[in-house]
C-alpha positions as a Python dict, from the first residue, in 0.01 Angstrom:
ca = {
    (1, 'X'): (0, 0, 0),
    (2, 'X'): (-260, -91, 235),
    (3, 'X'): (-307, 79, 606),
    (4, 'X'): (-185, -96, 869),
    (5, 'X'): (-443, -41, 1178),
    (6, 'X'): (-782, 120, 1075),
    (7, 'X'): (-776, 505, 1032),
    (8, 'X'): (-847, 713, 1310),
    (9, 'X'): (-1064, 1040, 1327),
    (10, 'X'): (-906, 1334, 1406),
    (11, 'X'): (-1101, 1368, 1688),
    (12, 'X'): (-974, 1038, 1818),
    (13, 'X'): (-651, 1122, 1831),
    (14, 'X'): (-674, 1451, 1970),
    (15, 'X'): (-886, 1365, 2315),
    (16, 'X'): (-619, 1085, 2315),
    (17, 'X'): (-322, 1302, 2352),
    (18, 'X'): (-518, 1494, 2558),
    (19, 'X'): (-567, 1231, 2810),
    (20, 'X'): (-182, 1091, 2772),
    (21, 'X'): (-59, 1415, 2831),
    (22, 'X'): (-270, 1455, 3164),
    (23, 'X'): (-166, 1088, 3299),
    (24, 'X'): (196, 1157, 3215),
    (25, 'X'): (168, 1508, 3412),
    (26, 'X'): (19, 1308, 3661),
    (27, 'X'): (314, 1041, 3656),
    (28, 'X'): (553, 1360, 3669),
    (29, 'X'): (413, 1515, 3963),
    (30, 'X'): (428, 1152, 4154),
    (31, 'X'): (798, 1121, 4018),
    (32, 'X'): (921, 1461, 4207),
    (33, 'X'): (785, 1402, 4501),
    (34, 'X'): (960, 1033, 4503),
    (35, 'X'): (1241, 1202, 4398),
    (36, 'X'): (1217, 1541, 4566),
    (37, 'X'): (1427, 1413, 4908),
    (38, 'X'): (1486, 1212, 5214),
    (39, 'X'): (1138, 1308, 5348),
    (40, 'X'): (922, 986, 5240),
    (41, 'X'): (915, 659, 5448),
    (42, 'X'): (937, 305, 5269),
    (43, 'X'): (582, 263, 5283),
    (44, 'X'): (500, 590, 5100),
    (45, 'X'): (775, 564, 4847),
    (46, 'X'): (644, 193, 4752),
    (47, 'X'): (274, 381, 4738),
    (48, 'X'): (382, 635, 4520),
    (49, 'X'): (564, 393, 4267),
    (50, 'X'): (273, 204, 4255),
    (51, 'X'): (41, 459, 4143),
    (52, 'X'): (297, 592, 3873),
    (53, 'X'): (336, 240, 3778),
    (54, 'X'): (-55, 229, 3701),
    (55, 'X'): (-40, 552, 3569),
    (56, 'X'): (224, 440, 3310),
    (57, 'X'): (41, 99, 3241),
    (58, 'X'): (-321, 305, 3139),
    (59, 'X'): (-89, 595, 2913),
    (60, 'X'): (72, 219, 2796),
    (61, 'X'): (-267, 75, 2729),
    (62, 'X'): (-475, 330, 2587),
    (63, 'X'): (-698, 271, 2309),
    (64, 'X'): (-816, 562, 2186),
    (65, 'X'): (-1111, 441, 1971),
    (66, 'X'): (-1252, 415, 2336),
    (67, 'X'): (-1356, 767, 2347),
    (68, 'X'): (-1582, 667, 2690),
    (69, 'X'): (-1243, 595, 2883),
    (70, 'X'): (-1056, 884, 2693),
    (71, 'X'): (-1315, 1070, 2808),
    (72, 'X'): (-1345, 961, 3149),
    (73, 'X'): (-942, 994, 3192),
    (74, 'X'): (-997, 1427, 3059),
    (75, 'X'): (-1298, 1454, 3344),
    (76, 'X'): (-1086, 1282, 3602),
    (77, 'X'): (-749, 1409, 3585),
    (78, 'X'): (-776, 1762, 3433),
    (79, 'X'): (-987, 1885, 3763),
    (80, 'X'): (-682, 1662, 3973),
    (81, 'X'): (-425, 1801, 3743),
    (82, 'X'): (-519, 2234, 3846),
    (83, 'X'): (-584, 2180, 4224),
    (84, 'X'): (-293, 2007, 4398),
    (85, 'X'): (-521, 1902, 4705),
    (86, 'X'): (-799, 1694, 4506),
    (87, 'X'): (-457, 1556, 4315),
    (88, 'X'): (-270, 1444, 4621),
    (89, 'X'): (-592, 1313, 4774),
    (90, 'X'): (-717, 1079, 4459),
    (91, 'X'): (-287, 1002, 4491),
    (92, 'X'): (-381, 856, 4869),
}
């Protein structure tokens, strides 16, 4: 039986799920807050969807035999992921 996709290092795979798992705790923090009450206006809601929507569409998209965006995804969103400020603010 023959492989279906070209085989993947390790390596690969592991900064991939890396960066997944930081877009999708990115995509969870934006879902609470949409989610977390009454306090949002129209405009901010539709904001907020829209950047968990793009969020979604890179985890979606994600090639991970490009390590350069893998990469790039790790050095932006773990430093966004441990201060909520810088978060919120890239959020904006």
């Amino acid at each position: 039986m023959q492989p279906i996709a070209d085989p993947h290092s390790h390596h690969q795979v592991i900064r991939a799920e890396v960066a997944i798992e930081l877009l999708n705790g990115a995509r969870a923090r934006i879902t609470e807050r949409i989610h977390a009450g009454p306090g949002l206006t129209t405009q901010e809601r539709e904001r907020l969807e829209a950047a968990e929507a793009h969020l979604y569409h890179q985890v979606r998209n994600l090639d991970l035999t490009d390590i350069s965006t893998v990469e790039r995804i790790i050095s932006t969103w773990g430093p966004r992921l441990n201060d909520p400020g810088l978060f919120w603010d890239a959020i904006r």
